[in-house]
N, C-alpha and C positions, 0 to 999 in steps of 0.2 A: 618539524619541517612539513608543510602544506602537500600532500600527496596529488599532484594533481587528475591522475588518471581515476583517483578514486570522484573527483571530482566532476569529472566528463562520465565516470559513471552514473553520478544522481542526478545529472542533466540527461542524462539517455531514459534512466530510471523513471525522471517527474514526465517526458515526451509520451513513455509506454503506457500513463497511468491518463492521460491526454486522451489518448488513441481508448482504455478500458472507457472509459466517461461518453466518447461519443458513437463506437459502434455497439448494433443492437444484439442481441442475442435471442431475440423474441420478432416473431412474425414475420420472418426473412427464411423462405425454403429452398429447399436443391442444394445445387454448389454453391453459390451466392450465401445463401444462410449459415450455410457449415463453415464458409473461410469466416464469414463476421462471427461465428462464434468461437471459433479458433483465437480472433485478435484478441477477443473481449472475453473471451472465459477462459484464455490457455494463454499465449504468448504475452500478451503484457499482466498476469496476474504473476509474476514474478518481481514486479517490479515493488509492492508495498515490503515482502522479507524479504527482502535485500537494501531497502531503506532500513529497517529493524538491524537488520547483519549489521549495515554499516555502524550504525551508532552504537551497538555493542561492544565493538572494537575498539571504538575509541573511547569507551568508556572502562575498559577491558581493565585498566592502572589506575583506575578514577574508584574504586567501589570501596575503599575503607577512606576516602575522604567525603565525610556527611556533609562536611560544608560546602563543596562542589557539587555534591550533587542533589543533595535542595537547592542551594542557585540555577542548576541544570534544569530542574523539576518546575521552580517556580518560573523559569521564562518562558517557558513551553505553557505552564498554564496560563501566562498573561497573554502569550499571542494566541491560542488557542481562543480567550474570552474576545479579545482584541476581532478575530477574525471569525466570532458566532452572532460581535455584535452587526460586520458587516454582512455578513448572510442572511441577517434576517429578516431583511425585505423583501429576499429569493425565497425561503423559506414560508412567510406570512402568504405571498405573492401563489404560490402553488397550494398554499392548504385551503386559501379561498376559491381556489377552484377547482378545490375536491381532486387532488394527487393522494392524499390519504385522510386520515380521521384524526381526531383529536388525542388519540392515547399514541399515534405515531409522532406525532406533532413534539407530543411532551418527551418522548424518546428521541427525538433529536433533537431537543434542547438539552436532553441530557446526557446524551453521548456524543453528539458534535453532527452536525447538520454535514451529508454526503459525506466528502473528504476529510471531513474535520475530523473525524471518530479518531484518527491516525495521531494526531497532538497527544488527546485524555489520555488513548492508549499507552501512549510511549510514558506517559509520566505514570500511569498505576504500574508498569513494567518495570521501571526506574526505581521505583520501591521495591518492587520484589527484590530482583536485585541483590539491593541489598539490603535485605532481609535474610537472603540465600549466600551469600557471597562467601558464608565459609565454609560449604557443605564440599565435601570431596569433589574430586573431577567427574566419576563416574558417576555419582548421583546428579551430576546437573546434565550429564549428559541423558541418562536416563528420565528425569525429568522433563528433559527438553521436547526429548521426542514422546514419551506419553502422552504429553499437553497436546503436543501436533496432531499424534494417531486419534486423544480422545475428540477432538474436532474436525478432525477428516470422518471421522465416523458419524459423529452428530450429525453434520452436515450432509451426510449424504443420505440418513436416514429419514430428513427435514423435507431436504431440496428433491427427494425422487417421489415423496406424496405418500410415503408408508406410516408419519406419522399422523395424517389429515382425520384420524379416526380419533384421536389420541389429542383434544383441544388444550390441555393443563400442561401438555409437552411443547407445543406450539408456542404456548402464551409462553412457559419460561423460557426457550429460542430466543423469541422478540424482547423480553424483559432482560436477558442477557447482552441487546447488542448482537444478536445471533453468534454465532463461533470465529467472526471476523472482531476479534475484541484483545483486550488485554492479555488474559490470561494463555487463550489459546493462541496466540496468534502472535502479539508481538514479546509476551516476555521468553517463551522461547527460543525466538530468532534473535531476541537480543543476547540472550543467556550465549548461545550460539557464537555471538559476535564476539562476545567476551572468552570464549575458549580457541580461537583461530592459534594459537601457538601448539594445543591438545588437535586438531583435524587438520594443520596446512600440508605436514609430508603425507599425509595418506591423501587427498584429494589431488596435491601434487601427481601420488602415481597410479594416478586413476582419471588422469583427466582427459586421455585420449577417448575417456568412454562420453564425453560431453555432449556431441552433438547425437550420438546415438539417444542421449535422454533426451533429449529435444523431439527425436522421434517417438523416444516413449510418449510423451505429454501429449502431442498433438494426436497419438490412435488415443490414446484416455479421454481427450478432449471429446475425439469426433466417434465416443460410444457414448458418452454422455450427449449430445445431442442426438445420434440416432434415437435414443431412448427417450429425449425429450426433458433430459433434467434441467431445472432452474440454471442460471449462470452459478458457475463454481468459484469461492475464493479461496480454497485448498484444492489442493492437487498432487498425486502419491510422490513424483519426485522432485516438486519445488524446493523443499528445504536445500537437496542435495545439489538441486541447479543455483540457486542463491549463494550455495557456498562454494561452487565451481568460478562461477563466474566471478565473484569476488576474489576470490583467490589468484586467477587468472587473469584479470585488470593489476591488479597491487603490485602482483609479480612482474607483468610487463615493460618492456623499457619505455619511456614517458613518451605520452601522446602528444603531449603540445608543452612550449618552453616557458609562453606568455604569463601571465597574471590573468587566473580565472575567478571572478566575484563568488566568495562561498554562497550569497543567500543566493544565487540564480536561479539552483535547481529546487528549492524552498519556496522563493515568490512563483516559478511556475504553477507547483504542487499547487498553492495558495488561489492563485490567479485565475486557473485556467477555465472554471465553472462559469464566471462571466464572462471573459472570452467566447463559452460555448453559446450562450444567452445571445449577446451581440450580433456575432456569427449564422446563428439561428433566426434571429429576428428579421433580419437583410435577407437571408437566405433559407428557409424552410425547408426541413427535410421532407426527401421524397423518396427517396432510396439509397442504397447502401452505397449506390455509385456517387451520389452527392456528397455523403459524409469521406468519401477519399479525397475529393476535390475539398472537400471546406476544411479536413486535418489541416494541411499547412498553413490555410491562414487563421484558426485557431490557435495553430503556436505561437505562429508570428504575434499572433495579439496578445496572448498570453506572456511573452515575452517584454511584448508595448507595458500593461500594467502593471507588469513587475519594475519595470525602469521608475516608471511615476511611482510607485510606492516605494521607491527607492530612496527614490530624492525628498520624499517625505517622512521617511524615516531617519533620514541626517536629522531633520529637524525634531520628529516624535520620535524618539528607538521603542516603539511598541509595537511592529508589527514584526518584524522580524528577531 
């Protein structure tokens, strides 16, 4: 049975990841600077693990069936190709006017252009998996969070300029996908998703402490920009807000009764980069006050080409 509130979650989820994509976290100072980087390097950076949580979950009774999940495996790589081929006009379109160089280029061909990384991801995760799938509880738990911790550190040893001395360290960073990848990143949260029967009663009674993390995050956020670190995609207490807030949606009594479209919050995710193109082109950013006012109808559009690729998927089933 179709869970729908988990559902209105990955539509809240694909909005947060909206909102990461169009505020700046660079060249915006004061108060003005620290809330855009609160949106875009703290509050909505919660929203890719807890895409991971969710599919783990329900992948949680799936892991000694191989043939579900190479079918699993193999559709996510066809839409992933499906939707590298459509990006890469957006992709050619910026390298010829020098956004980056030619070894970035071929690294987002071959880890997935912007948002895309999150498809490849999900499917070398999918493998581990199960690869891992009969190692005890407490080893995966332990594993889980190792993978987290050893990329929360990476990254902040990268992103604060301590390795800028250290060029061999750098280059395998970038040759890795940085620590926003597979290994660290999504099989974790997946492995994660797949153990929610082993963490639901202890987050259960622990969960009054929820919005108090929320306050954690945002002084973590706003030391990292006093400091001037790069935007962050880990952060010390996501994993545990990911599996709050999941846990906390599932549990609650149903938010809406209707029929809600599973791919919605998927063609957003999918969508939303031209919507910002679009959006930008009519209207050009100026500042951080602009990009509030142009959020909503970014969604709204974002929503628009997901309907069209909707009805073109009845007829092609390759994008979704």
């Amino acid at each position: 049975m179709r869970n729908n509130n988990l559902d209105i979650l990955k539509i809240s989820m694909a909005f947060l990841v909206v909102a990461l994509h169009i505020f700046p976290v660079s060249k915006v100072e004061g108060v003005v600077g620290l809330i855009s980087y609160e949106i875009a390097s703290g509050i909505t950076r919660i929203a890719v693990p807890t895409f991971f949580l969710i599919s783990g979950f329900f992948l949680r009774h799936k892991l000694e069936d191989s043939a579900y999940l190479g079918a699993y495996m193999q559709r996510l790589l066809s839409i992933y190709l499906v939707w590298q081929l459509l990006y890469l006009p957006d992709v050619l379109h910026y390298y010829h006017l020098g956004w980056f160089n030619k070894k970035a280029l071929l690294l987002k061909m071959l880890y997935g252009y912007w948002h895309l990384w999150y498809l490849l991801a999900t499917v070398m995760a999918v493998g581990l998996l199960y690869w891992t799938r009969h190692w005890a509880v407490k080893a995966k738990f332990g594993m889980s969070f190792l993978l987290l911790a050893v990329g929360y550190a990476f990254q902040i040893v990268v992103q604060s300029g301590v390795c800028n001395a250290f060029p061999k360290v750098l280059t395998f960073y970038e040759n890795i996908g940085t620590t926003r990848n597979f290994l660290f990143f999504g099989y974790p949260m997946l492995l994660l998703g797949t153990l929610y029967e082993h963490w639901n009663t202890v987050v259960e009674k622990i969960k009054h402490l929820y919005f108090p993390l929320w306050v954690i995050l945002l002084v973590e956020v706003a030391w990292y920009f006093k400091h001037q670190v790069k935007a962050m995609d880990f952060l010390l207490v996501l994993p545990l807000l990911s599996m709050m807030t999941f846990h906390c949606v599932k549990t609650a009594p149903n938010m809406f009764q209707g029929k809600i479209n599973g791919t919605l919050s998927l063609g957003i995710y999918l969508c939303h980069p031209y919507a910002i193109r679009v959006v930008d082109a009519f209207l050009p950013e100026k500042g951080f006050y602009d990009w509030l006012l142009k959020y909503p109808l970014i969604c709204l559009l974002a929503i628009a080409f997901w309907w069209l690729v909707e009805q073109l998927n009845k007829r092609l089933p390759y994008f979704y």
